[in-house]
C-alpha positions as CSV (number, residue, x, y, z in Angstrom):
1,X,-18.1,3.2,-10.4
2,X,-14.7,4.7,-11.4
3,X,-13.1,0.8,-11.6
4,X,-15.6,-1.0,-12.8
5,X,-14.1,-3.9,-14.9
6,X,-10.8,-3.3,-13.3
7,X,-9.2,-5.7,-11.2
8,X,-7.1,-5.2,-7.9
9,X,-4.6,-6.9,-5.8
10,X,-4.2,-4.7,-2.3
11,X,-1.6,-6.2,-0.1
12,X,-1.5,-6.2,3.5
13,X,-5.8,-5.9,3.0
14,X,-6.9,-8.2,5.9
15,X,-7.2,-4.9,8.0
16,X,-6.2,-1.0,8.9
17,X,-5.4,0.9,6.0
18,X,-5.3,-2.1,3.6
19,X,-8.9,-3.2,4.6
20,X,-10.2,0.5,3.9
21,X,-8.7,0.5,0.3
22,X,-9.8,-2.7,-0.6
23,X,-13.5,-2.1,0.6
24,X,-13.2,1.3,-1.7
25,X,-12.1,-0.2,-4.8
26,X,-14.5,-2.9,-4.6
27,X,-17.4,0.2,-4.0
28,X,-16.0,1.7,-7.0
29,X,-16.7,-1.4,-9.3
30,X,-13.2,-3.4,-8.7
31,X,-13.2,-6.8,-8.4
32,X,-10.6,-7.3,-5.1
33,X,-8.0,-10.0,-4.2
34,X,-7.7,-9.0,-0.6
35,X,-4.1,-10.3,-0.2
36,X,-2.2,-10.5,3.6
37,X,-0.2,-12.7,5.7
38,X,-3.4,-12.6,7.8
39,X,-6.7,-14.3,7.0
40,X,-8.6,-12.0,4.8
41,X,-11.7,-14.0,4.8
42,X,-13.5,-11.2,7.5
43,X,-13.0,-8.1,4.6
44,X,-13.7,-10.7,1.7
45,X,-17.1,-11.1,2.9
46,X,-18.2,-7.5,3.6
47,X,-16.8,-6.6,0.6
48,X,-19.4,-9.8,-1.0
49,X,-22.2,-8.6,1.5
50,X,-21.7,-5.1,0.3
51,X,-22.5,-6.1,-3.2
52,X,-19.0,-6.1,-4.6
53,X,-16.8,-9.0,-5.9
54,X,-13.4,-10.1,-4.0
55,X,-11.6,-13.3,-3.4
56,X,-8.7,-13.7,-0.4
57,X,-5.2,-14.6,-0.9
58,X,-3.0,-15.2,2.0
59,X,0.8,-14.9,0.9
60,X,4.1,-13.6,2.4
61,X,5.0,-10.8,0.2
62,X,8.8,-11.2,0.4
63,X,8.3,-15.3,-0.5
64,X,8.5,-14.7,-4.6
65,X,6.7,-18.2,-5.3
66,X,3.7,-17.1,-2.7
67,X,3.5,-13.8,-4.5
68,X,3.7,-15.9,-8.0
69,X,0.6,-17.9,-6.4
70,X,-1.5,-14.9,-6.0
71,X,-0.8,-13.2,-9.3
72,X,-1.7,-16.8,-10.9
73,X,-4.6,-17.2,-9.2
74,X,-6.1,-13.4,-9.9
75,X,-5.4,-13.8,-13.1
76,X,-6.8,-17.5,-13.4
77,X,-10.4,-15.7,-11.7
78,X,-10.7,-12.8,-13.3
79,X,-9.0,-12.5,-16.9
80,X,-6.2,-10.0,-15.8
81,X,-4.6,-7.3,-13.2
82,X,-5.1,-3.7,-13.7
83,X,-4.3,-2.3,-10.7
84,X,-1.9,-3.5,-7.8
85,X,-2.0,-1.6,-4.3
86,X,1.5,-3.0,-2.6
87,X,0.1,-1.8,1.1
88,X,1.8,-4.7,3.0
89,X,4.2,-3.4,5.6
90,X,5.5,-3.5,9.1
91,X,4.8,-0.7,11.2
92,X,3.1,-0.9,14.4
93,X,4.7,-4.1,16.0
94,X,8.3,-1.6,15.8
95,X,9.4,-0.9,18.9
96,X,11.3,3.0,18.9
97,X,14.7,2.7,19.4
98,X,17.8,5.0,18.2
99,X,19.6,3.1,14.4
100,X,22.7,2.4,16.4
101,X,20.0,0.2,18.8
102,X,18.7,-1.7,16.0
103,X,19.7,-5.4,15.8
104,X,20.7,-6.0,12.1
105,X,18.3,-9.1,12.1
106,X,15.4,-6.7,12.2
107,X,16.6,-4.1,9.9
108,X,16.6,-6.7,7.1
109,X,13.2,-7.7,8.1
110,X,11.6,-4.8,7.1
111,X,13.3,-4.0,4.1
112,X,12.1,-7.6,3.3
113,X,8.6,-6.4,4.2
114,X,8.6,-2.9,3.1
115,X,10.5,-2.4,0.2
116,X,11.3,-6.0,-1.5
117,X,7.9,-7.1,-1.1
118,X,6.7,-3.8,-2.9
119,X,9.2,-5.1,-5.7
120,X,8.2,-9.0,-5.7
121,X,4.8,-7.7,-6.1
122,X,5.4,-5.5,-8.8
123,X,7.6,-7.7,-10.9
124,X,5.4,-10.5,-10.5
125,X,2.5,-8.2,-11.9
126,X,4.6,-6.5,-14.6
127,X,4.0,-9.0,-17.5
128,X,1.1,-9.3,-17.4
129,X,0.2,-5.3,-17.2
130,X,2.8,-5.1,-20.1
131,X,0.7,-7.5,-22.0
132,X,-2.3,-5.5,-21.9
133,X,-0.4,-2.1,-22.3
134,X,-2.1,-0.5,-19.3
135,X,-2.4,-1.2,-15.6
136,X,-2.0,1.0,-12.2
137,X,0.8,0.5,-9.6
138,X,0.1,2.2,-6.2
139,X,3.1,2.3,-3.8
140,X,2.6,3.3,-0.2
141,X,5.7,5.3,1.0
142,X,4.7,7.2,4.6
143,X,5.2,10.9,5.7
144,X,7.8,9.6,8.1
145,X,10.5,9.9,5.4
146,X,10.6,13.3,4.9
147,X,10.6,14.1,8.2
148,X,13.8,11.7,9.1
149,X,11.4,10.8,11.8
150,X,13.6,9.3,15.1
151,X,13.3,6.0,16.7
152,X,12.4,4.4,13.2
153,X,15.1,4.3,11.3
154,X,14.4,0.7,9.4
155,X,10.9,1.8,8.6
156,X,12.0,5.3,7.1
157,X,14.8,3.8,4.8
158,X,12.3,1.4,3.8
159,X,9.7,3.7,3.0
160,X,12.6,6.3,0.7
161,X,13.5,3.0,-1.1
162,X,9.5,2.5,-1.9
163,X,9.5,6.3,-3.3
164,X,12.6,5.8,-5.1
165,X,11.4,2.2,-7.3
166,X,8.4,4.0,-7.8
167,X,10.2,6.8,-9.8
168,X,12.4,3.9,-11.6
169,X,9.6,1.6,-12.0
170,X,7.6,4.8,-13.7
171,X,10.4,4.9,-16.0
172,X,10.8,1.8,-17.0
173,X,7.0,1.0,-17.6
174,X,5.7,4.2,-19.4
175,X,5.9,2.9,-22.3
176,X,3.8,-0.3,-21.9
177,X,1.1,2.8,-20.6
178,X,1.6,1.4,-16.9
179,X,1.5,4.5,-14.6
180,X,3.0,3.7,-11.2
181,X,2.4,6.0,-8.2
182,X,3.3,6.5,-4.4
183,X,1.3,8.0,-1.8
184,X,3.0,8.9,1.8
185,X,0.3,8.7,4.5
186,X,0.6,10.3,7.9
187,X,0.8,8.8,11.2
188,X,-3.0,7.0,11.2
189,X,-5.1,5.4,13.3
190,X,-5.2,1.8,12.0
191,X,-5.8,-1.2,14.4
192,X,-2.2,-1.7,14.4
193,X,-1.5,2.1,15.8
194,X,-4.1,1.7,18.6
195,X,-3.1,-1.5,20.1
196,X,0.5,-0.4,20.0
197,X,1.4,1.7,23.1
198,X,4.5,3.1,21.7
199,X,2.6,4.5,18.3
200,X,-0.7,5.2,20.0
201,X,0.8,7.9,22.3
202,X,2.2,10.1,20.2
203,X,-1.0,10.3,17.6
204,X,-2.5,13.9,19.1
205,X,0.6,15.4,19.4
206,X,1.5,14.4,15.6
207,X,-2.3,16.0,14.5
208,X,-0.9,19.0,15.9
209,X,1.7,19.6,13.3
210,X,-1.2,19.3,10.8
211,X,-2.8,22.0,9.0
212,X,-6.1,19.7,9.9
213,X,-5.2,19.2,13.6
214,X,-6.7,15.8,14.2
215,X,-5.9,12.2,13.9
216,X,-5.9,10.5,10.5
217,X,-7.9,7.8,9.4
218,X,-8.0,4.8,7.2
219,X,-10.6,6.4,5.4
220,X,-8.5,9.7,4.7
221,X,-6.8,7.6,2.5
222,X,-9.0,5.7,0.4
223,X,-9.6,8.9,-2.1
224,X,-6.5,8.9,-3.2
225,X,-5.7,5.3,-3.8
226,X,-8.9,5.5,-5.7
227,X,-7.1,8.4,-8.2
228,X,-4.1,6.3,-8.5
229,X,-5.8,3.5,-10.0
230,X,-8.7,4.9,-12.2
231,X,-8.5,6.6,-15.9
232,X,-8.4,9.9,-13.6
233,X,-4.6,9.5,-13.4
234,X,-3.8,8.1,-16.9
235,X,-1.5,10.8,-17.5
236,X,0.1,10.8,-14.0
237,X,3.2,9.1,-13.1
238,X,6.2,9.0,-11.2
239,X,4.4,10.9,-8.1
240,X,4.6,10.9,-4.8
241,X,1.3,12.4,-2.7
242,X,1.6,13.0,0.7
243,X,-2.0,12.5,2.2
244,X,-0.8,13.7,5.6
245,X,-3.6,16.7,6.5
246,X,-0.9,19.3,5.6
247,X,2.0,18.3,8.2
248,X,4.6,17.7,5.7
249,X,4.8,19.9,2.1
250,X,7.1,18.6,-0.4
């Protein structure tokens, strides 16, 4: 029960890779605001029927006063915020194309999703971790980015600007205590990656570039959310942690 009396927004929670952390924090003791676009009611009440404590939120995570509305309403329930998870991102609904392909419209769309609503999210939360002089911010980055990965463009610029706020965030937060941290999955099998053609096909070749040649799942990720925002990484800050099965070393 490494979070118990802790509190936890995950965004983008109302399946995949969000649903995962958010069903691990609450087995650790977290109470859970299981935030998405989505309805989150489905993982709200496994999380209950498991025994642990969460309430649903749905909000747009680059709409500032929807963000607001969830940080009010944690707060309002449960006292406080000590640890946000800004999950929320698009992914598997991109189609591959070359960046010279990629209408502008869509590129601002996911910097919107990706990288702005990491920062709405965090600033929204900021005050009131600053208030108590601790708290846990968990950015999600991908593996994608250190690979330049083709066809994706949009998605790996998003995902270098998540690394770099988490290293200026870190900064500027260290000394209200707050530590903020990134981890950069691999390619994984979510719901999103199976039903999209496109992602899906290329899943066993990508395991082969793995030290652990197989596909990655939701719950190969949960472990290391769950360092980010206990007392097990009070002294840890500013880091990036590829959880990948060894196909990219940094």
């Amino acid at each position: 029960m490494r979070l118990q009396g802790r509190t936890a927004i995950v965004t983008g929670a109302a399946r995949g890779i969000g649903a995962a952390y958010a069903r691990g924090m609450a087995a650790e003791g977290a109470a859970v605001c299981v935030c998405d676009v989505s309805d989150p009611a489905p993982v709200v009440d496994a999380i209950r029927a498991a025994g642990g404590e969460a309430m649903g939120m749905i909000a747009d995570v680059s709409a500032p006063d929807a963000v607001a509305a969830v940080v009010r309403a944690t707060v309002e329930r449960y006292g406080g915020i000590q640890v946000l998870v800004n999950n929320a991102g698009v992914y598997a609904t991109l189609k591959r194309k070359k960046f010279y392909e990629i209408p502008s419209e869509e590129w601002d769309w996911v910097m919107a999703i990706n990288a702005r609503g990491s920062f709405e999210f965090a600033k929204a939360v900021a005050p009131i971790m600053r208030r108590q002089k601790y708290g846990k911010i968990v950015n999600v980055a991908s593996g994608t980015l250190f690979k330049g990965s083709p066809g994706m463009m949009h998605y790996v610029a998003s995902k270098g600007a998540v690394v770099a706020m988490t290293r200026v965030m870190a900064r500027e937060l260290g000394e209200d205590n707050i530590c903020v941290n990134c981890i950069a999955p691999g390619l994984t099998l979510s719901e999103g990656v199976t039903e999209n053609e496109d992602h899906f096909a290329g899943v066993d070749a990508n395991a082969m570039t793995r030290c652990f040649k197989r596909p990655e799942t939701p719950e190969d990720l949960v472990g290391a959310v769950l360092y980010f925002a206990s007392a097990d990484s009070d002294f840890v800050t500013g880091q990036t942690l590829l959880v990948d099965g060894g196909a990219v070393f940094s």
